[in-house]
Every structure is written in structure tokens, then in C-alpha cells.
N, C-alpha and C positions, 0 to 999 in steps of 0.2 A: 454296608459299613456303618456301624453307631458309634459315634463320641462315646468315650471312653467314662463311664461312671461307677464302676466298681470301686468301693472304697472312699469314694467322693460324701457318699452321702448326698448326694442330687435328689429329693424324693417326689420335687415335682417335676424335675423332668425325668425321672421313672415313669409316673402317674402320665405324663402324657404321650411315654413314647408306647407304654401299655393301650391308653387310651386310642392310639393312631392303629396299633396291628387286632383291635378292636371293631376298626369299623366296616361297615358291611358291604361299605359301596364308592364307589370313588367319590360320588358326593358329599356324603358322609365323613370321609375322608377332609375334605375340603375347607367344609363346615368349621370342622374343628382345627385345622389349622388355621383357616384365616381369623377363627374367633382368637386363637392364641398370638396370631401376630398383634394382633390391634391392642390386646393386652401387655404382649412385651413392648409396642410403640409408645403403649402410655406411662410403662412403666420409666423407659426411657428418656420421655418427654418433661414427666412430669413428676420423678419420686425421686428428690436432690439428694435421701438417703441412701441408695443404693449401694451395700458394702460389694465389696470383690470377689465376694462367696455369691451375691445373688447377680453380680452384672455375668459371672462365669457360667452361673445355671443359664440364664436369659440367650448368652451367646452361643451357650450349647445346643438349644432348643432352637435355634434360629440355624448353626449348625444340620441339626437333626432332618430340616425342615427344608434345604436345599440337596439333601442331599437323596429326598424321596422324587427332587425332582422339579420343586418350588421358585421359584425366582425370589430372590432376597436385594429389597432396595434401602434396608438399614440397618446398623448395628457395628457398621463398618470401626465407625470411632469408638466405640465400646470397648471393640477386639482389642483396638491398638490400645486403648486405656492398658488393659492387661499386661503389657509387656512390661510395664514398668513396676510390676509387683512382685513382691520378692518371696513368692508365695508358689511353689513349681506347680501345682495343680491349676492356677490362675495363668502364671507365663504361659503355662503348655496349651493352655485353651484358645488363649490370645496365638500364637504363631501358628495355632492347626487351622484356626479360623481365617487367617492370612492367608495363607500358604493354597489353602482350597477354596476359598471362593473371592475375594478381593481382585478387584481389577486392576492389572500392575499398571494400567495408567491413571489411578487413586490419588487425589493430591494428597493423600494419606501416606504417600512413596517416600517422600520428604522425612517425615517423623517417624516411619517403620524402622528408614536404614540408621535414622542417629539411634534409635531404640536398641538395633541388632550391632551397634559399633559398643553401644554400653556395654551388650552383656560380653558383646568378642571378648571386653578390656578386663570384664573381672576376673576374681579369681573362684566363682564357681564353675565346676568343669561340665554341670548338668546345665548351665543357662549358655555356657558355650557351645553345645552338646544342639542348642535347642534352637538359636542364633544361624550353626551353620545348616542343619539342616533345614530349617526355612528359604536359607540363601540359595539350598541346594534346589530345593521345591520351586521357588519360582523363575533361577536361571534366567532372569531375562537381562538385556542389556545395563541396566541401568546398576542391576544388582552385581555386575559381572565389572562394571567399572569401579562403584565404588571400594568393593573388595579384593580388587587385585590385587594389591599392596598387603592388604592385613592378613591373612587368609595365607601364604606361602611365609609370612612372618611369622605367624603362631603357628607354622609346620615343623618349621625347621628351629622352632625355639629351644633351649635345652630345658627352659622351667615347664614347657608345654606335658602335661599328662598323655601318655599312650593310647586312653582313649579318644582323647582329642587330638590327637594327630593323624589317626584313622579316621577319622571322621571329617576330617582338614584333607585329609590327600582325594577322601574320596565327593568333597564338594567343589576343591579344585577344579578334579580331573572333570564337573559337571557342565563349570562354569565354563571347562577350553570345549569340552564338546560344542557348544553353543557360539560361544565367543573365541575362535581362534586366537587371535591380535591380542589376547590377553596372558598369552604364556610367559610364564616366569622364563628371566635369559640372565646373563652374566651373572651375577653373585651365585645366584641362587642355581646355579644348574648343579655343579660339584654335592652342594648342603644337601638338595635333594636327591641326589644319587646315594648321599651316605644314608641316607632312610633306609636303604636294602641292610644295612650294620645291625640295624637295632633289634635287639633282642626281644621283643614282641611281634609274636608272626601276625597280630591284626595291623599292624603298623607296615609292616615287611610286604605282606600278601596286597594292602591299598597303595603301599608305593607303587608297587609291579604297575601294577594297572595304569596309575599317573604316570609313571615313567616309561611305557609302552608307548603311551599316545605324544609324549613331549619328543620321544625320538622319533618317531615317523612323520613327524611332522617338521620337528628341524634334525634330520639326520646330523646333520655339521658339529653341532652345537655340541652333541653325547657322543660324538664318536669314541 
């Protein structure tokens, strides 16, 4: 799997992910990563200019670099910088970098979840698009409390767009996989039944699934 750079215009991390399927030897190999960490540590460290185009390159390549196999002990705050840019090629870097290597016991968990409640609240459909499916990716408890509430709210909302509510039914149903105790009851049981009405089958086809697992698990409730 390589971070996504077509179109980005990334050309140093082209140049170095060239340079990596280059080398001859796992040493070699090595070399040149650790030379490049110590480079993006400094760049981190020490270059208070850093626009969103080059912290996104940096994060990709540190990306790149865990996923050949590397252990990654910074850049964490970086990623999360990201989320608050309103720039989708920079968000998407920021929650892919989340999502796959951040340890969900991060005290970065604090500031990720208010970051993923901003974009739930706006009205672009690609940064809520991007929000839930991080929430979906990391599934762990913390993320499964905070969004039980919002998450079956922007399901069953009428201003909600058809692709976000596919995308809502199907990070729901991730959240109850994991977290039972978190299933939508009263209000919400009826609103979500009526998801089967809507005349979008990506919306139709991820209720099924949400609403398969909410009735085997409280039969009573949908009867």
C-alpha cells in the first residue's frame, strides 16, 4: 500500500519512494530511511515555516515508512495539525495517518475527537465522508462513546446527503460491532427503520446491514 500521490504533485516523496524500491539491500534500504527520518525530525523540530503542502509531504513519507515495516516515534502532532485544514488533499493525509498508525491511547485522542466533531458539524459532505470513516478505522471505545449521539443524528437527518448517510449507517453498524452497549433505542429505532424508504439503494443496501444487527441483538425493540 503507498499513500496516495497522484495528482498531489509530491516530488520529493516520489524521489524517495523511487529511491527506497532502488535499493539493493535491506541495509541500504535502512540507510536511506533513517537518513530521511532524521531529516523530516529536523525539519519538524526546527523549520517554524512549514506550510500544509510540505507538513503533508513529510507525513506521507513517515506514512510510507511505517508501512514498509519501520516503527514511527513522531510526526504524530503534525498528522493531527492536518485535520484542521480546509484543504482535502491535507485533511485526507491527516486522518489516513491517524487511522493507521496512532496509538488510540495518544493523548492526541482528546484533540483528534474535537477535530472529527468539527468536520461531523460542517456542511462539507467530503470532510464528513472523511471524519466518519476514521471513526470507523479506529472503532475503539473512546471513539464509540464519543459518537453515539452524533453519528445516528446525522443518519436520520433530512438535511444529511445520501452519501453520508451511507457512510453513517455503515460506521454505526462498526462502532455496535465492537461496542454493543452503544446501540441506538427509542427515538431512533422507528427513523432508522424508515432508512429502508429511501430512494437511494447505497443508503437502503447500509441500512439492511445496520438494521440486521440492531434486531438480533434487541429482537423486542424492531419487532
Amino acid at each position: 500500500m503507498t499513500p496516495p500521490v497522484k495528482g498531489d504533485g509530491m516530488r520529493g516523496l516520489s524521489v524517495f519512494i523511487s529511491d527506497i524500491r532502488n535499493c539493493k539491500s535491506r541495509e541500504a534500504e535502512i540507510k536511506r530511511i533513517n537518513k530521511e527520518l532524521a531529516n523530516i525530525r529536523s525539519k519538524f523540530k526546527g523549520d517554524k515555516t512549514l506550510d500544509g503542502y510540505q507538513k503533508k509531504k513529510y507525513v506521507c513519507k513517515l506514512l510510507f515508512i511505517f508501512l514498509l515495516g519501520h516503527d514511527i516515534d513522531f510526526g504524530q502532532k503534525e498528522a493531527v495539525n492536518l485535520l484542521v485544514s480546509n484543504k482535502y488533499t491535507e485533511k485526507q493525509i491527516g486522518y489516513l495517518f491517524i487511522s493507521v498508525i496512532l496509538n488510540h491511547e495518544s493523548d492526541l485522542m482528546r484533540l483528534i475527537i474535537q477535530n472529527i466533531k468539527n468536520d461531523l458539524q460542517s456542511r462539507n459532505p467530503i470532510f464528513i465522508n472523511l471524519a466518519l470513516q476514521c471513526i470507523a478505522n479506529i472503532g475503539n471505545r473512546e471513539m464509540a462513546e464519543s459518537f453515539a449521539h452524533d453519528i445516528p443524528k446525522l443518519l436520520v437527518s433530512g438535511d444529511t446527503l445520501d452519501s453520508v448517510k451511507q457512510s453513517a449507517a455503515l460506521c454505526l453498524l462498526k462502532l455496535i460491532r465492537s461496542n454493543p452497549d452503544i446501540m441506538p433505542h427509542g427515538e431512533w429505532t422507528s427513523r432508522i427503520i424508515h432508512l429502508l424508504n429511501d430512494q437511494h439503494l447505497g443508503v437502503v443496501t447500509a441500512a439492511c446491514s445496520l438494521i440486521d444487527i440492531l434486531v438480533k441483538r434487541n429482537p423486542d425493540e424492531y419487532k
